[in-house]
C-alpha positions as CSV (number, residue, x, y, z in Angstrom):
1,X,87.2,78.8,-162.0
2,X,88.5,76.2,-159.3
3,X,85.7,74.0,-160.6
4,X,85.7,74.3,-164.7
5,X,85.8,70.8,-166.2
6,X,89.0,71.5,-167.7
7,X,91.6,72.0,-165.8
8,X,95.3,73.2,-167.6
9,X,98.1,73.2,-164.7
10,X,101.3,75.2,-164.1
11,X,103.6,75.3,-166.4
12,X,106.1,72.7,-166.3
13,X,109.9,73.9,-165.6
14,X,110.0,71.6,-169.0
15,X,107.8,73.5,-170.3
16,X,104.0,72.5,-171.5
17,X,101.0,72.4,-168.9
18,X,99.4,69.4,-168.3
19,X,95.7,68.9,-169.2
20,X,93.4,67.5,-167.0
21,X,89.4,67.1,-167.5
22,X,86.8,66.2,-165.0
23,X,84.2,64.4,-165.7
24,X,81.3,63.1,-163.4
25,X,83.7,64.0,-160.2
26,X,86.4,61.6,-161.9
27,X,89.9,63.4,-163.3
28,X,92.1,62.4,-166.4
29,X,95.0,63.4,-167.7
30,X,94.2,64.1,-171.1
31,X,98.4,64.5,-171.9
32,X,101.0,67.7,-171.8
33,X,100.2,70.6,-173.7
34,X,102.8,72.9,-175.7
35,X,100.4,74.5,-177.6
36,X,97.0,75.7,-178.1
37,X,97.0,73.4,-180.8
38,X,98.0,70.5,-178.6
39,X,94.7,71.2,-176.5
40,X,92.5,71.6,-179.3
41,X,94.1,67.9,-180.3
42,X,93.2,66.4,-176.7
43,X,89.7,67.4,-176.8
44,X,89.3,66.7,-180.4
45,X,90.7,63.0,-179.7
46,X,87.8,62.7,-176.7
47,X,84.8,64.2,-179.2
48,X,84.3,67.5,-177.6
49,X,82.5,69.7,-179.4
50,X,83.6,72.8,-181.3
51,X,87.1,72.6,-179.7
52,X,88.6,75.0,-181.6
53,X,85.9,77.5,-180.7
54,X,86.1,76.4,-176.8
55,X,90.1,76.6,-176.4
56,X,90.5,79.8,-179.1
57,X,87.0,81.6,-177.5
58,X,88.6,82.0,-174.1
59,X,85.7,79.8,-172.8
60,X,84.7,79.8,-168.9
61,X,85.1,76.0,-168.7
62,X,88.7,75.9,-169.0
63,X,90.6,77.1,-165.9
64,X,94.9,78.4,-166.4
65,X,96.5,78.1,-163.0
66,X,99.9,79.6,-162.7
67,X,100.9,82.3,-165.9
68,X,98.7,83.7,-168.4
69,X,95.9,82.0,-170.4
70,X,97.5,80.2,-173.4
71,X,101.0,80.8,-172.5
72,X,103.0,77.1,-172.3
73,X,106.7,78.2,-171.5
């Protein structure tokens, strides 16, 4: 999962996880997450398909480091 185009990091002591995707070998910060809904909003905003599916669907493509899938505090 190292490798999955989208990448969500730690959690923040804050709070949130920042959101970063890789395309063609480049990263981007896509913003700071709170929420699944947040994340469905990023990829929304950057015309991935079916993003409610691909956050919601526990998809291989999306790698959590640090604490439980979906979990932002």
């Amino acid at each position: 999962m190292e490798h999955a185009p989208i990448l969500m990091q730690r959690i923040s002591p804050a709070g949130g996880r920042r959101v970063v995707i890789r395309i063609r070998g480049v990263d981007t910060v896509l913003g700071v997450a709170f929420s699944d809904t947040d994340l469905i909003e990023f990829l929304r905003r950057i015309e991935i398909p079916d993003p409610d599916e691909l956050v919601l669907g526990d998809s291989e493509v999306i790698a959590w480091r640090g604490g439980r899938p979906h979990q932002y505090e």
